[in-house]
N, C-alpha and C positions, 0 to 999 in steps of 0.2 A: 236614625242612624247616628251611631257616634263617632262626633269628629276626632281624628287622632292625633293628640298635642305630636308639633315635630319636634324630632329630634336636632339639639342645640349644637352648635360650632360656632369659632371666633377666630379672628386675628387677633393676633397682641403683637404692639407693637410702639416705638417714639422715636420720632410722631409717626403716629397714624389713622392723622387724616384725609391724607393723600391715597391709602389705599382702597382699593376698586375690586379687591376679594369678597364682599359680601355683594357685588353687582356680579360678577365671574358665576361663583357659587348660586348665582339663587336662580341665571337663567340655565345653567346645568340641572340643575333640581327640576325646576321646570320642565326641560326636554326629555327628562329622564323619567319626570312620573316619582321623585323623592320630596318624602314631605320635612323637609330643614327649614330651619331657623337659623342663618347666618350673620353675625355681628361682627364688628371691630371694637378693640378696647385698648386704650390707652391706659401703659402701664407706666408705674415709677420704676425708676431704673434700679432699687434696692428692693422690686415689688415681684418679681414675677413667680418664685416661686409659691407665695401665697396667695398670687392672682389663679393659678391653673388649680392650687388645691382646692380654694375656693368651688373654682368653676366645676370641678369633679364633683364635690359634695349637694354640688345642686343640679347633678347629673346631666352634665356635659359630655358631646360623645368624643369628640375630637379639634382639634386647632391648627390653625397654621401661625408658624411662627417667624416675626419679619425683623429688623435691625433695631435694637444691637442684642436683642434676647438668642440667637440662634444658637452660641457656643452654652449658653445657660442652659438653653433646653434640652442640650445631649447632654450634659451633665444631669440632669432631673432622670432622663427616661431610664426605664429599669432595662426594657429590650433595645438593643439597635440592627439596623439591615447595615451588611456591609457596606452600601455607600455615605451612609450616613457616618458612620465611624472612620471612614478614610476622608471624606469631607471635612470632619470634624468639626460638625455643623449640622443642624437639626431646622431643617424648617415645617413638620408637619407630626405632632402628635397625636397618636390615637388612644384613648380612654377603654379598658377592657380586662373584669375582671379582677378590679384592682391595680392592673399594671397598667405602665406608661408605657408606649411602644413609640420610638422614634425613627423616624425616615427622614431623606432628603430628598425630595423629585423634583430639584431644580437642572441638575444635569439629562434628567429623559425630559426635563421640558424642552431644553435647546436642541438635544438629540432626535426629538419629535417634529419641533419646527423645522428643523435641518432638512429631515426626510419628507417632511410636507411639500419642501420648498425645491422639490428634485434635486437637493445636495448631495452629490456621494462620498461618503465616508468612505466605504472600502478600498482599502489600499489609498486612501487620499493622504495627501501631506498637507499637515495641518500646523498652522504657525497661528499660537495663540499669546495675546499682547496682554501683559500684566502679569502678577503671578498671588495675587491678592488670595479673600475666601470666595469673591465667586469663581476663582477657575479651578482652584481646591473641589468646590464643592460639584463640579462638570466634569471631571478627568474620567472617574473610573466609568460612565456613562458611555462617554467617548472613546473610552480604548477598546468598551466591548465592541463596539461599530467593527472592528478591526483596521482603524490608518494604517497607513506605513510606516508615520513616523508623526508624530506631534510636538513642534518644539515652542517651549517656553519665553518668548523674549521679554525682560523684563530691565529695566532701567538701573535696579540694581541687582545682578547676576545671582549673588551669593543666594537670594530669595528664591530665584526660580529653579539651580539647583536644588537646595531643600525641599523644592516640591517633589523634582524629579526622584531624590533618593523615597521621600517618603513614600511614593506608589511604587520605586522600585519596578519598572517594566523598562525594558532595554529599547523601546519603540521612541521613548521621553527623553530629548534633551533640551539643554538650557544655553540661551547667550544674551547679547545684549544687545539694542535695539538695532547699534550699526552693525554686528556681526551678522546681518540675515542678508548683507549684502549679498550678492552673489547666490545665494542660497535660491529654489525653486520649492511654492507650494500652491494648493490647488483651492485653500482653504485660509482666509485670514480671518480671526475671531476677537475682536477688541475689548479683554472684559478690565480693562485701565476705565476711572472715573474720569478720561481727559475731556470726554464731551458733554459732561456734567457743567463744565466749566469753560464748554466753546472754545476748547483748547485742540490740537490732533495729537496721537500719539507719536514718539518721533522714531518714525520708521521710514527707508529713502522710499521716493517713488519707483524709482526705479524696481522694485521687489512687486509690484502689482502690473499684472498682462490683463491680457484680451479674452483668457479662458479660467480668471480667479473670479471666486465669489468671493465679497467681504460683506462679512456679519458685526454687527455691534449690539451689545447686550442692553444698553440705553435705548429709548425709544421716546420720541416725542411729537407738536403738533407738525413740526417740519422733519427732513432726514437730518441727522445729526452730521458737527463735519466731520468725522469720519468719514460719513457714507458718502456724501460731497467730494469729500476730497478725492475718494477711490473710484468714483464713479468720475471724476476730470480727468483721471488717468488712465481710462479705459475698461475699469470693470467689468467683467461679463454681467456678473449681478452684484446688488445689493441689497440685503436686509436686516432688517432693527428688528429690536429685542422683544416686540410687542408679544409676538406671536409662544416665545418663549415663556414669559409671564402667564399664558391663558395655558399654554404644556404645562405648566408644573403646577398650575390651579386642577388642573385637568388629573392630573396624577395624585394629587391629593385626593381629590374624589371619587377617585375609582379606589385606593387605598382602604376609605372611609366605607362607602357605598357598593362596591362590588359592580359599580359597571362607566364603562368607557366613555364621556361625554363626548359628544362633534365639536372642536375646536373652533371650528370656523365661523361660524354662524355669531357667536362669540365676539372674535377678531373683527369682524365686519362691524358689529354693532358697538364695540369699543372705536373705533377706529375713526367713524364715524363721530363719536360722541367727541373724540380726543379735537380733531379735528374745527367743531363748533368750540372748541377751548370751555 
């Protein structure tokens, strides 16, 4: 019987050695019964577009694409899905036919986790912290959920306007971190790099009850203080970003592959690893 070479995929990305996408991918593959080949590759930052030609010519099927190549890569790809182009931001390439076909499945990952985590969106009010490319690249994910309302608070306003006009849905507005005073939501989402840096966002406590979940898009061997923090002030729940990272691994490979991996089994096995440091 002839064995059959798998089919190649990569991350590119700097640095990236920190990434855990060819561990993601390969027990997906696994479960899945897919025979791949998953790598990471460390590109020059004047490199990438002759890194993916490259990788095409030696018949590659598809890549993910991680910081600071993602606006490069919407710019390369010949096709885009709408949310990739409203993201404007490319994290997952597919090789086909000659074309470059770009997506972004970082917003159905968070939108996955959410509903994994019995989060309801519908008709939820959502106040999301930052106004950066990863909440760019979650909006249009999230406003199909249908909220009620999702506002932008971001530190310097003028930012999270522009986001709002850019998707342009009357659901999206914008303020600034102390205007959410007073304000009621059901959903708080941190995708600010404050806990990058053992910092909290500045948002009063008073805006967190006894029936909010708060999410943060970081994840690490401890809860970040965000989660800390909103969990001292009563939170109903708290969850980190972990689970988002293995949704939008997960959505790249159905993209690629044509079928749905179990997330979970995934999370646990990361979770665990992250945990032994």
């Amino acid at each position: 019987m002839i064995k059959q070479t798998p089919d190649q995929y990569l991350v590119y990305g700097n640095p990236i050695k920190q990434s855990r996408s060819p561990d993601i991918h390969h027990i997906f593959a696994s479960k899945c019964q897919q025979n791949i080949n998953y790598k990471k590759q460390l590109v020059g930052l004047d490199d990438f577009s002759t890194a993916v030609s490259d990788f095409i010519s030696q018949g590659g099927k598809g890549a993910n694409v991680t910081a600071p190549f993602k606006e490069q890569a919407l710019r390369l790809a010949d096709v885009l899905t709408e949310r990739a182009s409203l993201a404007g931001a490319v994290n997952t390439l597919t090789f086909n036919k000659g074309k470059i076909y770009g997506d972004n499945t970082d917003g159905e990952g968070l939108v996955q986790d959410l509903l994994m985590h019995g989060v309801i969106l519908k008709q939820s009010r959502i106040l999301i912290l930052g106004a950066g490319g990863a909440v760019r690249g979650v909006l249009l994910p999230m406003l199909a959920q249908d909220p009620n309302a999702i506002t932008i608070a971001n530190r310097t306003v003028s930012k999270a306007r522009d986001l709002c006009q850019h998707f342009n849905d009357e659901r999206l507005n914008a303020c600034s971190f102390d205007e959410t005073i007073g304000q009621e939501f059901d959903l708080i989402i941190n995708a600010t790099s404050a806990s990058l840096s053992g910092d909290l966002p500045a948002i009063p406590a008073s805006i967190i009850t006894t029936s909010m979940v708060c999410y943060d898009m970081v994840y690490g061997k401890n809860e970040t203080p965000f989660l800390k923090w909103a969990k001292a002030q009563g939170a109903f729940k708290v969850i980190d970003g972990l689970g988002m990272l293995v949704g939008q691994a997960a959505v790249s490979f159905s993209v690629w592959r044509g079928v749905t991996p179990d997330v979970q089994p995934v999370i646990d096995i990361l979770r665990a690893a992250i945990k032994e440091g």
